[in-house]
N, C-alpha and C positions, 0 to 999 in steps of 0.2 A: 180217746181217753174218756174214760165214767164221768159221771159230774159225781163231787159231792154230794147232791141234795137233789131232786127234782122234785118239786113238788107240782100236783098243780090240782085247785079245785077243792082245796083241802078246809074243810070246816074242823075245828078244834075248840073245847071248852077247857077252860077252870074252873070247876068244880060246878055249878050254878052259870057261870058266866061265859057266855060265849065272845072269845077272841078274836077269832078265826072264821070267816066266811067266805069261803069261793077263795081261799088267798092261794096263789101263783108264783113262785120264786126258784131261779136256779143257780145254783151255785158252782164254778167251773171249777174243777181240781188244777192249782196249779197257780191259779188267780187268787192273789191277795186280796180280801175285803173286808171292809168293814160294813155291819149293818146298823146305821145308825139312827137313834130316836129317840123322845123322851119318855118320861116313866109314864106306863100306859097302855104304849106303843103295841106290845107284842113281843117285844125280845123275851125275857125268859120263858115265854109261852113256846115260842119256835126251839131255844135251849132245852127245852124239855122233850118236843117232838125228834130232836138230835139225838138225846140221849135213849128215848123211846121210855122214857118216863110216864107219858101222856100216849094217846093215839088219836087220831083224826076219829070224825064221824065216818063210819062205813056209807060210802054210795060207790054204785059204778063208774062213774064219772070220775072219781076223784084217785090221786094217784101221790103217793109219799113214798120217793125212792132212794135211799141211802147208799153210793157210789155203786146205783143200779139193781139192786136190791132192795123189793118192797121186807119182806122176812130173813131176819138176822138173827143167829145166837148173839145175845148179847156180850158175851165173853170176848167174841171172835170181833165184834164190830168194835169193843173198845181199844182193841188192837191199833186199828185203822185211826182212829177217832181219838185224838185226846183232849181233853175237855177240863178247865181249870176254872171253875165258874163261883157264882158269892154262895152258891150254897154247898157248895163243896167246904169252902176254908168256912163256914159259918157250923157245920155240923161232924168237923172232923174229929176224931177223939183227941184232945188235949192233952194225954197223957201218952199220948207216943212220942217214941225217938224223931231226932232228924232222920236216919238210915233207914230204920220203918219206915216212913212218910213215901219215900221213894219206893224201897219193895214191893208199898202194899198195893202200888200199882199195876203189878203182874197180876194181883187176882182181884182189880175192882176194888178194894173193900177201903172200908173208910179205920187202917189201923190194920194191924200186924197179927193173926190170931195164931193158935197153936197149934192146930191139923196143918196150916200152910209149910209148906216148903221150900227154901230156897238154895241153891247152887251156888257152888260158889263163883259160878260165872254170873248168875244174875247178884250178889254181892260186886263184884268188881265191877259191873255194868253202873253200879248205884253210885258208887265210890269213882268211878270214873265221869258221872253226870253231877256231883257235888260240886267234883274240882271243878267245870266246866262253868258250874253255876257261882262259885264264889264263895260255898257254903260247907265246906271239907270239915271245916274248926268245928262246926255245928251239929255232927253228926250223933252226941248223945243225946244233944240239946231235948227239953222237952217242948214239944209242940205250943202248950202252954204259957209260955218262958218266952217265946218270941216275938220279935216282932213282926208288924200285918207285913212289912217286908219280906222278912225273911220266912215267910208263914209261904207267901206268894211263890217265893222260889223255891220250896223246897214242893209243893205243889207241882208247880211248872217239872219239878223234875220226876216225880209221879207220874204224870203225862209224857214225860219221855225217855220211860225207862221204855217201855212197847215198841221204840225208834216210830211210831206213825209218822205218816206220810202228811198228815193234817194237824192243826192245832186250833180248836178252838178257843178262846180267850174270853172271859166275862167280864167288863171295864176293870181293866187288869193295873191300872193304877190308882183304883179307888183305895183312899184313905192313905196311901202313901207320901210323904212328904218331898219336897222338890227335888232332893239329890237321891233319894231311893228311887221318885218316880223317873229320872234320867236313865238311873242305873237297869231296872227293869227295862223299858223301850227300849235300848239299846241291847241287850239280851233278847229279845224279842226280834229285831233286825238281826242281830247275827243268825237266827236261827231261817229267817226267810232266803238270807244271803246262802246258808248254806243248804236253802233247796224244800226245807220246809212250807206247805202254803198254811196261811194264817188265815182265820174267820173272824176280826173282832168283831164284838157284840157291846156296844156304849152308847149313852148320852154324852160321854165326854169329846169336845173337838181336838184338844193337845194332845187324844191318846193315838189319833191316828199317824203311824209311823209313813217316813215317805214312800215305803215300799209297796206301802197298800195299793192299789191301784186303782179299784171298783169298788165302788160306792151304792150300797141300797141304802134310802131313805124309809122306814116304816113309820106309821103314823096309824094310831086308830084300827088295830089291826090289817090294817094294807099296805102292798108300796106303794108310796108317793110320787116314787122316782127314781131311776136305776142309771146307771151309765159308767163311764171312765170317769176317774176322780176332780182331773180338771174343767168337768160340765158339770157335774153334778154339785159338788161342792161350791156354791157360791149363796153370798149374802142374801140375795132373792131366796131362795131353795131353804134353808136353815130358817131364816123369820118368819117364811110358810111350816117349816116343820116344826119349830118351840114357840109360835104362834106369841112372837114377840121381836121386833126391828133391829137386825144384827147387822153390826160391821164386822165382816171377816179379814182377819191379819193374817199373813202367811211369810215365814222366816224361816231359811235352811232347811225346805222342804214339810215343814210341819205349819198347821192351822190353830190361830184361837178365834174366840169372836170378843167383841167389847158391843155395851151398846150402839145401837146407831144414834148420831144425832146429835 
């Protein structure tokens, strides 16, 4: 089976700033992970190399393969690829519908334009991934008008109009409050449960659901540490990575930390 991601060797910049040096990561299709770290780290820098936003510095050595694939139409990889990340809900048009929101994700675009076309099986595709999501009420709703909640899943349902195989996640319960951010993770499990694999991408420790499995730590543009979630994850490893003394709690499958001490 392909991996999601191989990378290896791969130097990448922000603009002026280099990220990315010699960095080495793979990603197995099929394995739930989170890649976790503080602000700094390199996550939206590797989100952007996902999306092909960004590209690596060219050398021979160096090698950026998206589920085996260095060259991809873009169209065709967001297919495979679904991707809900803070610049997505941060630059979407505000004046779209709910039911838009969802559409517009058959052709990439941020909103509903007037050349596009839609079917009326990708309509009942949309309308059948609201009901799923909770959000059916919502479908004149203006983008605008909502909440980061319901902003998030109608999102998430943009991302799975395509059916992909993948999901990537950008701390997917940022800014939601405790019984939306329930309600999400557990949307987010059902979707692993039912065969979906997930990629989260956070500094947050409560986001990670139990199903996740594998754990990269980045730091500083590198990993820190990779493994199965019950090595990786512990109070040593987290106060090396946010470079401050963590007691790690864990209840019903899920992690917080409080300080140590």
């Amino acid at each position: 089976m392909q991996n999601i991601i191989d990378i290896k060797n791969v130097t990448a910049y922000r603009g002026d700033t280099q990220v990315f040096d010699n960095l080495s990561l793979t990603l197995e299709r099929g394995r739930n992970t989170v890649i976790l770290g503080p602000n700094g780290a390199g996550k939206t820098t590797l989100l952007k190399l996902l999306t092909r936003e960004i590209y690596p510095v060219y050398r021979d050595d160096s090698v950026l393969q998206i589920f085996g694939q260095e060259n991809w139409n873009v169209w065709e990889l967001r297919a495979q690829l679904g991707i809900v990340s803070q610049d997505l809900q941060r630059d979407y048009r505000r004046e779209s519908r709910g039911l838009h929101v969802i559409l517009s994700g058959l052709y990439s675009s941020i909103g509903v334009w007037e050349h596009q076309r839609y079917s009326a099986a990708d309509i009942a595709r949309a309308y059948q991934i609201m009901q799923m999501l909770g959000v059916a009420e919502l479908k004149d709703k203006m983008f605008a008008e909502m909440s980061t909640g319901e902003e998030r899943r109608f999102l998430l349902g943009r991302a799975l109009i395509n059916d992909p195989d993948t999901l990537v996640l950008d701390e997917p319960t940022s800014g939601l409050d405790v019984k939306a951010c329930f309600q999400y993770l557990e949307l987010i499990r059902d979707l692993m449960r039912a065969g979906k694999t997930v990629i989260l991408v956070t500094h947050h420790i409560h986001e990670i659901p139990p199903e996740i499995s594998y754990v990269v730590l980045l730091k500083g543009g590198k990993v820190m540490a990779q493994g199965e979630k019950e090595k990786i994850l512990t109070a040593s490893n987290l106060s090396q990575l946010f470079d401050v003394p963590i007691k790690l709690v864990q209840a019903n499958g899920y992690y917080q930390v409080v300080p140590a001490g």
